[in-house]
C-alpha positions as CSV (number, residue, x, y, z in Angstrom):
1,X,-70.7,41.7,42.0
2,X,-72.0,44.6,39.8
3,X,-74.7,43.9,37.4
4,X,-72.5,45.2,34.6
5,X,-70.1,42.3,34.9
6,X,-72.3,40.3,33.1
7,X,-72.8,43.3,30.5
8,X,-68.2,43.4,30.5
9,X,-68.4,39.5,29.7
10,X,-71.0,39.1,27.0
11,X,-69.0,42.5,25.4
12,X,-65.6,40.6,26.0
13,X,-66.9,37.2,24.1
14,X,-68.5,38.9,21.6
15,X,-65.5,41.0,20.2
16,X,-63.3,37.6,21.0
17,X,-65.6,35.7,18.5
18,X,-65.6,38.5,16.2
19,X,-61.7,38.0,16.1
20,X,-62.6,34.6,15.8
21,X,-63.8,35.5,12.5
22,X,-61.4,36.7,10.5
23,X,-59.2,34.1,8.6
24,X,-57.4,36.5,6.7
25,X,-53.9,35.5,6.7
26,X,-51.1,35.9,9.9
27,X,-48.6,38.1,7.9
28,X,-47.4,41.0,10.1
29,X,-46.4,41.8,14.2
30,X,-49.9,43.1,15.1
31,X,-52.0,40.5,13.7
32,X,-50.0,37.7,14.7
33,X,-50.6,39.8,18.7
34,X,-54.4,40.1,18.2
35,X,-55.0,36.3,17.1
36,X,-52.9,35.0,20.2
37,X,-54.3,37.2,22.7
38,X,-58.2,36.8,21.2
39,X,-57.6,33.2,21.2
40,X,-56.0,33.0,24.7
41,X,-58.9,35.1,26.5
42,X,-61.4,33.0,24.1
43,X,-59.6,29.4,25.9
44,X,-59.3,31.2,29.3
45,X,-62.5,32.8,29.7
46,X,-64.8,29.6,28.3
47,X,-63.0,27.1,30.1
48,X,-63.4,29.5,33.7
49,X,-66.7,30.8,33.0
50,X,-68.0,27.8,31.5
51,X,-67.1,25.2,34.1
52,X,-68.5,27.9,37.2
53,X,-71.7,27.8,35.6
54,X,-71.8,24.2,35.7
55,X,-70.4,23.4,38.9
56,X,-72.9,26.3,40.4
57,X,-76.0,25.1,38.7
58,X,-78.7,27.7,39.5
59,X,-77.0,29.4,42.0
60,X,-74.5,30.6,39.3
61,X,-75.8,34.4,38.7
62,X,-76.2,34.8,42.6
63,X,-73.2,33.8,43.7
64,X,-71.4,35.8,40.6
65,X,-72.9,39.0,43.0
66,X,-71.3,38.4,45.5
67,X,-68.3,40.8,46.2
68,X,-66.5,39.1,48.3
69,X,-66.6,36.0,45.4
70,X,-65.7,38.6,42.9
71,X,-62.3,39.1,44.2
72,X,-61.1,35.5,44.1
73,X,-62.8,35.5,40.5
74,X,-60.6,38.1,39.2
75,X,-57.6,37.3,40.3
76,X,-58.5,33.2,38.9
77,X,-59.4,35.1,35.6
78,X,-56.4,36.7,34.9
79,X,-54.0,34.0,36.2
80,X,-55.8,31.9,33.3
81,X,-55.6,34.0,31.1
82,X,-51.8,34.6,31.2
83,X,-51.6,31.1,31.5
84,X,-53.1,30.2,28.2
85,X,-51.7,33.3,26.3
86,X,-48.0,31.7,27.9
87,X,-48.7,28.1,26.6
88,X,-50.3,29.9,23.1
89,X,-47.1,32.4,22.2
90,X,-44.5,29.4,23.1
91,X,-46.5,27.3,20.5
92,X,-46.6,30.4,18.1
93,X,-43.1,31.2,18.3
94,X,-42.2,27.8,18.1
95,X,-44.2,27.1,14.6
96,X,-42.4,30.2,13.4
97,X,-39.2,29.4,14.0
98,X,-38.7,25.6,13.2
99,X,-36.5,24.4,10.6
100,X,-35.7,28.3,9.8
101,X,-32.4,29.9,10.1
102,X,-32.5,32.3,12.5
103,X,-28.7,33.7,12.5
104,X,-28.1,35.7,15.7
105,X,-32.0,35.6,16.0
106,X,-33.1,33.9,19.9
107,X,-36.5,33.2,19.6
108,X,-37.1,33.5,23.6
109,X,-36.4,37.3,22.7
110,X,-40.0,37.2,20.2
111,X,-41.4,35.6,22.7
112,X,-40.7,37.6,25.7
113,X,-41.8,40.3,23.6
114,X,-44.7,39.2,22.4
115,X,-46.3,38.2,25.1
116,X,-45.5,41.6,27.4
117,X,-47.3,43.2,24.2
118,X,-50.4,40.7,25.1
119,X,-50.0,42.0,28.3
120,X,-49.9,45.7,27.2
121,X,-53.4,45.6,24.8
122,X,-55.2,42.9,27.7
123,X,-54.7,44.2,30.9
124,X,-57.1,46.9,32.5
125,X,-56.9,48.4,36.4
126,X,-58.6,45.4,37.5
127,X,-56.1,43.0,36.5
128,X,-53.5,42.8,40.3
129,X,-50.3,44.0,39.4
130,X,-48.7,41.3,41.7
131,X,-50.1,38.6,39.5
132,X,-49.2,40.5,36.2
133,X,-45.5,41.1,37.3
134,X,-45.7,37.3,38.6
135,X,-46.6,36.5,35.1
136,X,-44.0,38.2,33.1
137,X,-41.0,36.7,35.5
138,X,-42.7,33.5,35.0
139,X,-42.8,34.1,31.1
140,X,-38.9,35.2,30.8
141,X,-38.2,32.2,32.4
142,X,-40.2,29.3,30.4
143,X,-39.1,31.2,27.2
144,X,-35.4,31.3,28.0
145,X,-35.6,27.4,28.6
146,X,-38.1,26.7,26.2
147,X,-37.4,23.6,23.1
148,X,-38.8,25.2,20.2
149,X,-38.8,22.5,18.3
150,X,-40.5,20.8,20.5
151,X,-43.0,23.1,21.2
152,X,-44.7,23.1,17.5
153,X,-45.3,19.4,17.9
154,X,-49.0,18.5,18.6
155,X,-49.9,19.7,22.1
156,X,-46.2,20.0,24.0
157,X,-46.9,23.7,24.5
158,X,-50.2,23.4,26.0
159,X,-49.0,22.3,29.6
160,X,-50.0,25.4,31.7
161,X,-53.1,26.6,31.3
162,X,-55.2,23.3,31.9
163,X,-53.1,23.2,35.5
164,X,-53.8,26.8,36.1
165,X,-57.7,26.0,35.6
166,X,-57.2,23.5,37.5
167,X,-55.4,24.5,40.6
168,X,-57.3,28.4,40.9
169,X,-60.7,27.8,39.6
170,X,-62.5,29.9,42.4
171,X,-64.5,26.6,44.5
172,X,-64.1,24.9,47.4
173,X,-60.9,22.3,47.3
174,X,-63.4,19.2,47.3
175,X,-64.4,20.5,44.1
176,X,-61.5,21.1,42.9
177,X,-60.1,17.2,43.6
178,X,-63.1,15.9,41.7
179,X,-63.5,17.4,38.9
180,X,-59.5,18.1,38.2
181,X,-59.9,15.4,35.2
182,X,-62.4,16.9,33.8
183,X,-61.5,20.3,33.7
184,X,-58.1,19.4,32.3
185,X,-59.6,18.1,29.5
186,X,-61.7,20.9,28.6
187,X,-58.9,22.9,28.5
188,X,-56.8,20.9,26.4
189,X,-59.7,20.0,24.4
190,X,-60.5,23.9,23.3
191,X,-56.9,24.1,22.0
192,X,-57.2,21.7,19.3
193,X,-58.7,23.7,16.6
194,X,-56.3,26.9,17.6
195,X,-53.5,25.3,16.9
196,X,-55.0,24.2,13.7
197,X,-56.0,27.6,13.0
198,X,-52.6,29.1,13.6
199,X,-50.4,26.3,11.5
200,X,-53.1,27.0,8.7
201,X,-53.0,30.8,8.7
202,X,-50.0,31.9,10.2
203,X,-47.2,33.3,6.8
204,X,-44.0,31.6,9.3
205,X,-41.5,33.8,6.5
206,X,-43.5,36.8,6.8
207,X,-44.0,36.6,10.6
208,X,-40.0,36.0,10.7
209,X,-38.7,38.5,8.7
210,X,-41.1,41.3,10.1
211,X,-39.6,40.3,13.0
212,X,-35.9,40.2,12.2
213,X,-37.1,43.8,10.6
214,X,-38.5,45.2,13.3
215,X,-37.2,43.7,16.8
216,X,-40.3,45.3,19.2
217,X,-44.0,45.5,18.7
């Protein structure tokens, strides 16, 4: 792997956590898009990158450089990361939409259009288009079935991404097995304060009637 993937990452965390700090309120289309796709590559690429580094130990920046490894990497970094920004815009949209009336209004539709615009600021030539198409049919489907109330309730949203950790973390299947507890709780773990975040900043009228105004992004 080139030496500049570890320039890319610490550049990718950094402007994550600067996103991270700014608690000005959720009010319009294009914040309510920055804070759930900063917050989903924040969950995805701390939980990946962070559990690697401890499974590899010392090995870690070696193994990182290999390119052949950096293959299975990528594609396990963006399958995480559409799996957390799938379980963090079903959450979103729920919280927006409960005990609101909507009219005509589906909310799968704000979903599904959300998240393709996540998709549209996020992905970059290395991202497979296979596993960004498989994404986006995944997506249309869990929003079209989706119980919104439901999903605003505590972590009932969050169901994904800890699996998706889980099942493609780039190691050896023994590894995998052992540590599937483990990494499932780290995932669900780093969500806690997000959601916090979100119920506390997030303007639900505002969010809903710039949407009802404005049906795309």
């Amino acid at each position: 792997m080139p030496r500049s993937f570890f320039k890319d990452l610490f550049q990718d965390l950094f402007r994550i956590l600067k996103a991270r700090l700014d608690n000005s309120e959720l009010n319009n289309l294009e914040k309510l898009t920055e804070f759930i796709h900063s917050r989903s590559a924040y969950v995805a690429q701390t939980s990946l990158y962070g559990y690697l580094k401890t499974r590899m130990g010392r090995q870690y920046v070696d193994i990182f450089q290999d390119k052949r490894y950096a293959v299975s990497l990528n594609q396990a970094k963006w399958k995480i990361y559409f799996a957390c920004l799938s379980d963090l815009v079903i959450f979103a949209v729920g919280t927006i939409v409960v005990q609101r009336d909507l009219g005509k209004l589906d909310p799968a539709e704000l979903a599904i259009a959300c998240f393709e615009n996540c998709v549209r600021v996020s992905t970059d030539n290395e991202c497979p288009y296979s596993v960004k198409e498989d994404a986006l049919g995944a997506f249309k489907k869990r929003a079209e079935v989706s119980h919104w109330a439901n999903a605003s309730i505590g972590a009932n949203a969050f169901t994904l991404s800890p699996e998706t950790l889980a099942n493609n973390s780039p190691v050896i299947e023994k590894y995998q097995e052992l540590d599937r507890e483990i990494v499932l709780n780290s995932v669900r773990f780093r969500w806690n304060n997000i959601r916090d975040e979100f119920i506390q900043r997030a303007n639900k009228d505002l969010l809903l009637s710039a949407w009802q105004e404005n049906r795309t992004f």
